[in-house]
C-alpha positions, 0 to 999 in steps of 0.5 A: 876806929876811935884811934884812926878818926882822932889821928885823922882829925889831928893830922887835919889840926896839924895841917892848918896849924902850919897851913897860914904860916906857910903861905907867909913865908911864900909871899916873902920869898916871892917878894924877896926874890922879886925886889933882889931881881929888880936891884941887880936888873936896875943896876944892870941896865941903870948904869948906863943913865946914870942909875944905880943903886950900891949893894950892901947889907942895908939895900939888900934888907930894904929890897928883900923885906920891900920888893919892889916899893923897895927899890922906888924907896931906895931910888927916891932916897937922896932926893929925900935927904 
């Protein structure tokens, strides 16, 4: 019966050990796939205003790690520089 609790007790540990890292990873996947949908959709839909946004390694980092904040940084971009 002591063996069942303790393991019991250890599984319940194990569980919120990786309980909070989890939901983390979730809100920056979301946001990533948020903030990498809304580049390909401006850049859809832009290019006929004259809006778009290039893809390379350093759009898709700042749209994936920002999401939507993101993209607003990166439109505002040359009108900061």
């Amino acid at each position: 019966m002591f063996y069942f609790a303790l393991s019991l007790l250890l599984i319940y540990l194990g569980s919120q050990l990786f309980h909070v890292p989890m939901k983390i990873m979730v809100r920056i996947l979301i946001n990533a796939l948020l903030g990498c949908g809304a580049l390909v959709l401006l850049n859809l839909a832009g290019g006929r205003f004259g809006i778009q946004i290039a893809l390379n390694p350093l759009t898709a980092l700042v749209a994936g790690f920002l999401g939507i904040p993101g993209i607003v940084l990166l439109l505002c971009m040359p009108f900061l520089l």
